[in-house]
C-alpha positions as CSV (number, residue, x, y, z in Angstrom):
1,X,-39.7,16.8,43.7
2,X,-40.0,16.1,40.0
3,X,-37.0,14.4,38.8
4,X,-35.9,12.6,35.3
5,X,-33.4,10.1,34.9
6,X,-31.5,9.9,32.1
7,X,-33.0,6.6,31.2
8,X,-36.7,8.1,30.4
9,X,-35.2,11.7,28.9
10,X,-36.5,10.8,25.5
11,X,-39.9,9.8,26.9
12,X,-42.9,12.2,25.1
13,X,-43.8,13.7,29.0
14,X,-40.0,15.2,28.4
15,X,-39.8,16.5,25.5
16,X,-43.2,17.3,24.9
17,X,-42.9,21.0,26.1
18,X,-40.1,21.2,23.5
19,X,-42.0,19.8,20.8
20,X,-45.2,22.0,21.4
21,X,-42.6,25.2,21.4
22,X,-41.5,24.0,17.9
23,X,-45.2,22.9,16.4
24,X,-46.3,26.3,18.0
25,X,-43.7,28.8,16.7
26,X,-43.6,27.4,13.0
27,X,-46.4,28.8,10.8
28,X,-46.7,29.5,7.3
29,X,-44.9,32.8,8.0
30,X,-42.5,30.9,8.7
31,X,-42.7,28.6,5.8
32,X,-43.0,31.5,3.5
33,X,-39.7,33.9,5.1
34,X,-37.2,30.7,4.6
35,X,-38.8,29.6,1.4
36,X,-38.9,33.4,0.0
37,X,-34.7,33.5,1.5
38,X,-33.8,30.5,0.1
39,X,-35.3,31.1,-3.6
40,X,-33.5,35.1,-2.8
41,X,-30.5,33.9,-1.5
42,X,-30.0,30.5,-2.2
43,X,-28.0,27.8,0.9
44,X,-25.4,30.6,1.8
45,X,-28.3,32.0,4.4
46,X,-28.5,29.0,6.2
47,X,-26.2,29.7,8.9
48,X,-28.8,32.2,9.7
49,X,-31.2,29.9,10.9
50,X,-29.0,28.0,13.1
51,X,-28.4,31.2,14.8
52,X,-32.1,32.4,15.0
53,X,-32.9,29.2,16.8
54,X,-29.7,29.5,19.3
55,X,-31.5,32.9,19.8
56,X,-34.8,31.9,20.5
57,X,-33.3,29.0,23.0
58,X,-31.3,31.7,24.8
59,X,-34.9,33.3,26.0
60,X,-36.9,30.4,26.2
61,X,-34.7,29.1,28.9
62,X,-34.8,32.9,30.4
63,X,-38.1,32.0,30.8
64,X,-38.2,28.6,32.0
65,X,-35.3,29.7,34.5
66,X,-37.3,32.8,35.9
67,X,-40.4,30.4,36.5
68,X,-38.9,27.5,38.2
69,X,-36.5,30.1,40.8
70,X,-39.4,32.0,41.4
71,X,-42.5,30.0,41.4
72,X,-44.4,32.5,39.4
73,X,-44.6,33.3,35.3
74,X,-42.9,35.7,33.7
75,X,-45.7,37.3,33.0
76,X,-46.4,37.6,36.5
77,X,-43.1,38.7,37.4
78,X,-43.5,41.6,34.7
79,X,-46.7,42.7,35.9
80,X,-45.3,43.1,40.0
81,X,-41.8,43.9,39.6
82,X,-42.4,46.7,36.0
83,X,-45.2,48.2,37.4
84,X,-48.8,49.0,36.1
85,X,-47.5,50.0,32.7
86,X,-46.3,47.0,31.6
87,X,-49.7,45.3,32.6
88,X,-51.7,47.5,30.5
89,X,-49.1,48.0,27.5
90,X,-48.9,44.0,27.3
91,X,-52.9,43.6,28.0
92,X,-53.1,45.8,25.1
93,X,-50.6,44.5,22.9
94,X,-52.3,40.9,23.4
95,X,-55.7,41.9,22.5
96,X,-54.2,43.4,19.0
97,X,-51.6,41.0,18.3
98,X,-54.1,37.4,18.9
99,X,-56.8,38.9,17.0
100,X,-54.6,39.4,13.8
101,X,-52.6,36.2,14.4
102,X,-56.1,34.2,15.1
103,X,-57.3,35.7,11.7
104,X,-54.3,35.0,10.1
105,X,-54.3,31.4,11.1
106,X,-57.9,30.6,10.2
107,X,-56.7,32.1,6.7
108,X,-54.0,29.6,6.6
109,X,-55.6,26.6,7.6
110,X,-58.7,27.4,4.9
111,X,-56.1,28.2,1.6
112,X,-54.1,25.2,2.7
113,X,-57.4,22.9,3.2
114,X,-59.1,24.7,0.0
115,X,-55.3,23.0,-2.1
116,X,-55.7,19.9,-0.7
117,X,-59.8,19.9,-1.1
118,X,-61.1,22.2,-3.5
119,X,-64.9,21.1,-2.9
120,X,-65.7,25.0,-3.3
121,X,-65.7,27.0,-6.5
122,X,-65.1,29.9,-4.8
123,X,-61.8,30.1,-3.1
124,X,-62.8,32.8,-0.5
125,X,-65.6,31.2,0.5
126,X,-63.2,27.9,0.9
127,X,-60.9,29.9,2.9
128,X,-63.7,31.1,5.7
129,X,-65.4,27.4,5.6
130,X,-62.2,25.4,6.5
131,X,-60.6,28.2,8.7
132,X,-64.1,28.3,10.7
133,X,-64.2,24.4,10.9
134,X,-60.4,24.0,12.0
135,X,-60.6,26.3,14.4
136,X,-64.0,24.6,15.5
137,X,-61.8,21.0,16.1
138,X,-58.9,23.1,18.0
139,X,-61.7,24.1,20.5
140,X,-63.0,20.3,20.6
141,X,-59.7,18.7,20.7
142,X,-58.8,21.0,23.7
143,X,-61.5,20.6,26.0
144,X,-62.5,16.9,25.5
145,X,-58.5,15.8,25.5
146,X,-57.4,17.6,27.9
147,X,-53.6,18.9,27.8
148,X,-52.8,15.1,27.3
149,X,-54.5,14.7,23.9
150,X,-53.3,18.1,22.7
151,X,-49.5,17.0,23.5
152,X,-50.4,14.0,21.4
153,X,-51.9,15.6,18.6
154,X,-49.4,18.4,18.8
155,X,-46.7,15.8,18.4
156,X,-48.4,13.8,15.7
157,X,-48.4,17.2,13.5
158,X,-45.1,17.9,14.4
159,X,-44.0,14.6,13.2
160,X,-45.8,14.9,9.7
161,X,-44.0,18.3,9.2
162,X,-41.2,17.9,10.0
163,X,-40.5,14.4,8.2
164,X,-42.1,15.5,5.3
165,X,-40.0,18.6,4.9
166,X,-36.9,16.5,5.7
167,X,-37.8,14.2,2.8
168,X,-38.9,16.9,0.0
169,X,-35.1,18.7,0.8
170,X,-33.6,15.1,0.1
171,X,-35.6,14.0,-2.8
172,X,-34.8,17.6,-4.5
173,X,-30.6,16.4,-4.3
174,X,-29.6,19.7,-3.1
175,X,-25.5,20.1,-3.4
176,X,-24.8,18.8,0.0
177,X,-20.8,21.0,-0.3
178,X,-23.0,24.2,-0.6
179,X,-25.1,23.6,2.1
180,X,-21.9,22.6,4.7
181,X,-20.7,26.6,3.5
182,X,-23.5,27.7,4.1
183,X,-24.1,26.2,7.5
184,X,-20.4,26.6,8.7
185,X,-19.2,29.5,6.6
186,X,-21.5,32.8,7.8
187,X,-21.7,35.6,4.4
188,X,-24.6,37.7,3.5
189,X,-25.3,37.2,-0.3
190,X,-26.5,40.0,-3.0
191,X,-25.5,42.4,0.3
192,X,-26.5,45.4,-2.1
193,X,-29.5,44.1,-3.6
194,X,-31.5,43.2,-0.4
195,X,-28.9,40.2,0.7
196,X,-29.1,42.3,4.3
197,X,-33.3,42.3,4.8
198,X,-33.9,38.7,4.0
199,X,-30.7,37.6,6.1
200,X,-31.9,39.5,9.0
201,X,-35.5,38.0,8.4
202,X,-34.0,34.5,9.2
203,X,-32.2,35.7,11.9
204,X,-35.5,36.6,13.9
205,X,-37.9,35.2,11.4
206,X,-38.4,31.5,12.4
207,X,-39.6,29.8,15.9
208,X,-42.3,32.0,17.1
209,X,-43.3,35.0,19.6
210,X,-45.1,35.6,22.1
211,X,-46.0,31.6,21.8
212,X,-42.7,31.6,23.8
213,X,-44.7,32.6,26.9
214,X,-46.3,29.3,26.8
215,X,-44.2,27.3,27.6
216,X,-44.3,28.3,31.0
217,X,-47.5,27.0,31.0
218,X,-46.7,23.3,29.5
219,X,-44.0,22.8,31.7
220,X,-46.3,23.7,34.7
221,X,-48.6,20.9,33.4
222,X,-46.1,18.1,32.8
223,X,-45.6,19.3,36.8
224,X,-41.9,21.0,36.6
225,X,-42.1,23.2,39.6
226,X,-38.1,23.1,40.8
227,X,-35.1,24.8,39.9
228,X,-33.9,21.1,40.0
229,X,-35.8,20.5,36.8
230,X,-34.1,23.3,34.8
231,X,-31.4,21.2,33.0
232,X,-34.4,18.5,31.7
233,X,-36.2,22.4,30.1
234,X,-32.6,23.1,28.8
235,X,-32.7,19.2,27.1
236,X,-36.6,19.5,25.7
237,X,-36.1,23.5,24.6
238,X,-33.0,22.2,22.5
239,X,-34.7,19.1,20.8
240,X,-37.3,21.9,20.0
241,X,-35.5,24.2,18.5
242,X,-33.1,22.0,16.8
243,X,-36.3,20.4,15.0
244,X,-37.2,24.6,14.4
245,X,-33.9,24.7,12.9
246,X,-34.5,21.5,10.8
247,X,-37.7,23.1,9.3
248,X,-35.7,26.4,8.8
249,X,-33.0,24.8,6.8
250,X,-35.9,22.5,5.2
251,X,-37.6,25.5,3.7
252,X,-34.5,27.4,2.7
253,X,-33.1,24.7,0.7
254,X,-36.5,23.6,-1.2
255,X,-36.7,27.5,-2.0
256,X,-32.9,27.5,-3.2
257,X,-34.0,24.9,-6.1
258,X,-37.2,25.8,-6.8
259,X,-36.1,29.5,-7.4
260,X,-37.5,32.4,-6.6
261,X,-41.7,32.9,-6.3
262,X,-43.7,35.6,-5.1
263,X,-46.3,35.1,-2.5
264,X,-47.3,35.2,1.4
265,X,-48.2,32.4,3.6
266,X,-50.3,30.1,3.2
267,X,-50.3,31.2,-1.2
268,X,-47.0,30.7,-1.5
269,X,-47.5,27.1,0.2
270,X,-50.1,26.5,-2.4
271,X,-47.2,28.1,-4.9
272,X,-44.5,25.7,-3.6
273,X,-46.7,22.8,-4.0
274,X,-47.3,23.2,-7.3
275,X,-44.0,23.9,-8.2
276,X,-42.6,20.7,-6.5
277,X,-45.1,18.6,-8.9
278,X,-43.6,20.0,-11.6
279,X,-39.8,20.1,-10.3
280,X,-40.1,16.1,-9.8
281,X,-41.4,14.7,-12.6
282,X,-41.7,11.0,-11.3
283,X,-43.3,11.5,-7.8
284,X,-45.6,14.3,-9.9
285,X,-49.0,14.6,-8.0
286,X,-47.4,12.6,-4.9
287,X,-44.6,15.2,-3.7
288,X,-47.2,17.9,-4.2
289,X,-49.4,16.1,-1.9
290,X,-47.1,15.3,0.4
291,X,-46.1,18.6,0.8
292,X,-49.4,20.4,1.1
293,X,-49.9,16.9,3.8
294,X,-47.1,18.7,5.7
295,X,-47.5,22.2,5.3
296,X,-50.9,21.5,6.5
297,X,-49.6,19.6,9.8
298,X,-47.5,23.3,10.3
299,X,-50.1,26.0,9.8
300,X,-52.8,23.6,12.2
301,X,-50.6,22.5,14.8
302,X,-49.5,26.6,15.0
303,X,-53.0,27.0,15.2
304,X,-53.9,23.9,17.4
305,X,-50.9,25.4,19.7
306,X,-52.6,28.9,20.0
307,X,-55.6,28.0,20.5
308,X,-54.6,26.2,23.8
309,X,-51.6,28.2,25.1
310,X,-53.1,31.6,24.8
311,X,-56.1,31.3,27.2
312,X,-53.2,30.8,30.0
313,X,-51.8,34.3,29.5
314,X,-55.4,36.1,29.3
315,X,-56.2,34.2,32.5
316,X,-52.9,34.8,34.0
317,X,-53.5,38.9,33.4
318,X,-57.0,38.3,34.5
319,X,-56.2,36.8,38.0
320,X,-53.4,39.7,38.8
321,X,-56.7,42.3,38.4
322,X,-58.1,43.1,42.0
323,X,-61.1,41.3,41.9
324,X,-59.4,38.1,40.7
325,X,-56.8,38.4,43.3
326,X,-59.4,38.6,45.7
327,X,-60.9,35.6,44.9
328,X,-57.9,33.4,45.3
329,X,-57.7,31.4,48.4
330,X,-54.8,33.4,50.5
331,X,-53.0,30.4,51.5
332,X,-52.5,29.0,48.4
333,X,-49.4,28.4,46.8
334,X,-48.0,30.1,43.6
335,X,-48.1,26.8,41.7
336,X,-51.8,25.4,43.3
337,X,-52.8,29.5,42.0
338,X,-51.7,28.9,38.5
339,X,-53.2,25.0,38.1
340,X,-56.6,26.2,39.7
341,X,-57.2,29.6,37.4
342,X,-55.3,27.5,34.4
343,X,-58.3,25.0,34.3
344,X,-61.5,27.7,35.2
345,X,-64.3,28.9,33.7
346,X,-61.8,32.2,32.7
347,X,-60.4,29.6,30.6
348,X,-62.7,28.4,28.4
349,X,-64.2,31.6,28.4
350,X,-61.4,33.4,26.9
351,X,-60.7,29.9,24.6
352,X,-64.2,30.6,22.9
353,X,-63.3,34.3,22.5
354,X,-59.7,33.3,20.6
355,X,-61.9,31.1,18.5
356,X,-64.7,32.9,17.7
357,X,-64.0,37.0,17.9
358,X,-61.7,36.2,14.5
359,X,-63.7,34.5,12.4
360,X,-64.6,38.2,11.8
361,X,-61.5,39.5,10.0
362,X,-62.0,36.6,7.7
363,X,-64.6,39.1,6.3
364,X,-62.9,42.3,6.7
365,X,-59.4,41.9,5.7
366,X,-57.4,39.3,3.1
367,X,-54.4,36.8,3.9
368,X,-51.9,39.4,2.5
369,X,-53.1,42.2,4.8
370,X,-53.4,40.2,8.1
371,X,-49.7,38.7,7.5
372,X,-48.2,42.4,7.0
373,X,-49.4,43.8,10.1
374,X,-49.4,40.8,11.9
375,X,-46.0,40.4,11.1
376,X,-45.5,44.0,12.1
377,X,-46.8,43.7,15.4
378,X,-45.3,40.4,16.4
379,X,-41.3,42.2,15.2
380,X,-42.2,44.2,18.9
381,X,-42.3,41.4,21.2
382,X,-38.9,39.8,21.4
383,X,-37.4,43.0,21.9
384,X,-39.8,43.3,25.0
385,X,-38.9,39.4,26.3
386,X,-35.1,40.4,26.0
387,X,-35.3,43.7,28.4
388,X,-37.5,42.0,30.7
389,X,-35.4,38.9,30.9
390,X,-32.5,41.3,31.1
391,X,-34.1,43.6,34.0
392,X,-35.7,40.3,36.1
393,X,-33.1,37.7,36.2
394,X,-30.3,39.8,35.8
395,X,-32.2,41.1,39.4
396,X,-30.3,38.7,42.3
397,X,-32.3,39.8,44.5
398,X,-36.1,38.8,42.5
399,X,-33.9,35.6,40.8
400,X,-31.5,34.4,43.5
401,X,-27.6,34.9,43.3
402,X,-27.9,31.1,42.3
403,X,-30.2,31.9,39.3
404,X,-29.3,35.3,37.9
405,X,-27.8,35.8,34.3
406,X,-24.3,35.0,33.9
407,X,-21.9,37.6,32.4
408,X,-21.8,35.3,29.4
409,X,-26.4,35.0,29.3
410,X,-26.3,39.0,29.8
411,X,-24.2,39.5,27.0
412,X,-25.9,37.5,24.7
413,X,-28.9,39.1,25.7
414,X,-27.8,41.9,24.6
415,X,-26.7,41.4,21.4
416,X,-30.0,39.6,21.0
417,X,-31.9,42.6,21.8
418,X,-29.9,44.7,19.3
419,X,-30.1,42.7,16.6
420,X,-34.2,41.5,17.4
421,X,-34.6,45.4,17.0
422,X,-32.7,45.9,13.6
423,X,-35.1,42.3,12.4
424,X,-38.0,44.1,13.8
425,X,-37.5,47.3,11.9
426,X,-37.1,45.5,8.2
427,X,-40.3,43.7,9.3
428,X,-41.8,46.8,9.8
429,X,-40.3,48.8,6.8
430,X,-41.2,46.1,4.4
431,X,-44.8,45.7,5.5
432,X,-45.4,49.1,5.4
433,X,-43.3,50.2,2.3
């Protein structure tokens, strides 16, 4: 049994899952929403993020708890318990959806690389150059480290981004009684004037999609197999989202005294940069350097974080197909299943197809177009986790009596659901309009 005392709970092999959920889920759509909400709405939004991360806890643990009462993924209790639809709708969905988001990171990495290093006259070529190489050092990173040297360098990013977010909000001197009304005292600002669509952005906006999958995965690897274990995934999802929440309120803030910009991504990084040089007239070229230091740490580590978490959910689709299930060795457990297929040839097949089949829309499409309907396809997925987190452990009989949703977790769901649908529809309607 894999137990934790509460002596070593603030040891990396604990939190670490946490941590990667947080480096993961936080992107320079991210960046850009809160920055965009703050510079709209000013501090009185902030409230918002506290309750977007709460959100995104609620199903991460949904997940977590499904996996260690039943052995299996949530993917794989989706795929047996829904039927063949939801294999092929999701299949689907995950082909579309990693494409776009893999193009969309490569973008982000190359602008922010091309601000910190402008070696290249032309900024498009920049932009294909350093996207190409990062995700070239993801690859290596992952398969001579190991999940061990990913944590760490997951964690180091993580580190960098979040401190040097934390800093930039406290050198700007934001007014500290606006922020504690904002935080404690929830209103929707300029209601009439688009106050509604950026509060609901940060609502559902910040901590990540279908990255939540993956930390399944993680937690398998740092060897949580037990229901025991579920309170230490409740401890390491919290210090993850908290720090999600920290970044949230980070960005909002910077954007409430910078004012308002226009931009997407990894631009209105390059934007924010600029604008911080100018803001703070003694740190000058230093806070702009730190910031684009720490925006970088963000849209890699998201990248970083893909690129390794991914590969488990293709192969995990992969090895429910007949043939694969065929191949597995009939006495094996659900847990020596997932380690063996996690760690196969499948693997690194499908890691070199994340990394390379992208590079492709690097060429077709720009930054601005791959964030809309990236952003448009990833506003469907948490309204899909929620109903199947609703339909499996709300099930006593697939969950145990033991493990099932609570009166209070099923409400909450709920309400999630509803209002991940109303966040999903702006995302759509302002992408597409």
């Amino acid at each position: 049994m894999n137990t934790v005392t509460r002596k070593n709970w603030l040891t990396l092999s604990t939190i670490g899952p946490g941590i990667l959920v947080a480096a993961t889920g936080v992107g320079a759509g991210d960046l850009a929403t809160a920055t965009l909400a703050g510079g709209a709405l000013g501090t009185a939004v902030l409230w918002a993020v506290i309750v977007g991360a709460g959100m995104k806890f609620l199903l991460n643990e949904g997940v977590a708890r499904w996996q260690l009462a039943t052995g299996t993924t949530l993917l794989e209790g989706c795929f047996r318990h829904l039927g063949a639809p939801a294999r092929w709708i999701f299949m689907t969905y995950m082909m579309i959806w990693i494409y776009l988001l893999g193009m969309a990171l490569m973008s982000a990495c190359g602008v922010t690389m091309h601000a910190m290093l402008p070696i290249f006259e032309d900024a498009v070529v920049a932009k294909i150059v350093f996207g190409i190489l990062h995700s070239a050092v993801a690859v290596g990173l992952i398969l001579l480290g190991g999940y061990p040297w990913f944590e760490k360098v997951m964690s180091a990013c993580a580190g960098v981004m979040f401190g040097v977010i934390c800093a930039t909000m406290i050198v700007l001197r934001p007014s500290y009684p606006d922020m504690l009304a904002g935080l404690f005292v929830p209103t929707i600002p300029k209601l009439g004037e688009g106050g509604l669509a950026w509060t609901i952005a940060m609502l559902g906006g910040i901590g990540g999609t279908v990255t939540m999958l993956c930390y399944g995965y993680w937690i398998r690897e740092e060897g949580r197999t037990n229901p025991e274990d579920l309170p230490i995934c409740r401890f390491d999802l919290a210090i993850g989202y908290t720090m999600t929440a920290i970044f949230g309120l980070g960005m909002v803030v910077i954007g409430s005294r910078i004012g308002q910009l226009e931009g997407s991504g990894a631009t209105l990084i390059v934007k924010v940069a600029g604008m911080l040089r100018d803001e703070l007239d003694s740190a000058g070229p230093a806070a702009q350097w730190a910031f684009l230091i720490g925006a970088w740490g963000a849209v890699f580590s998201s990248l970083l974080g893909v690129w390794q978490s991914i590969p488990y959910l293709f192969v995990d689709c992969w090895r429910m197909t007949g043939a694969a299930s065929r191949a597995e060795p009939r006495n094996a457990s659900p847990h020596v299943r997932g380690a063996d297929w996690l760690h196969s040839p499948a693997y690194r097949y499908h890691l070199w197809a994340i990394a390379i089949i992208p590079i492709s829309g690097l060429f077709l499409f720009n930054f601005q177009f791959a964030m809309k309907i990236n952003g448009i396809v990833g506003a469907l997925f948490i309204p899909m986790l929620a109903i199947a987190l609703l339909l499996l452990n709300g099930n006593a009989r697939l969950i145990g009596q033991k493990n099932r949703n609570s009166m209070l977790t099923t409400l909450l769901l709920v309400l999630t659901l509803l209002l991940f649908i109303v966040a999903g529809g702006f995302e759509i309607a302002s992408n597409l309009f």
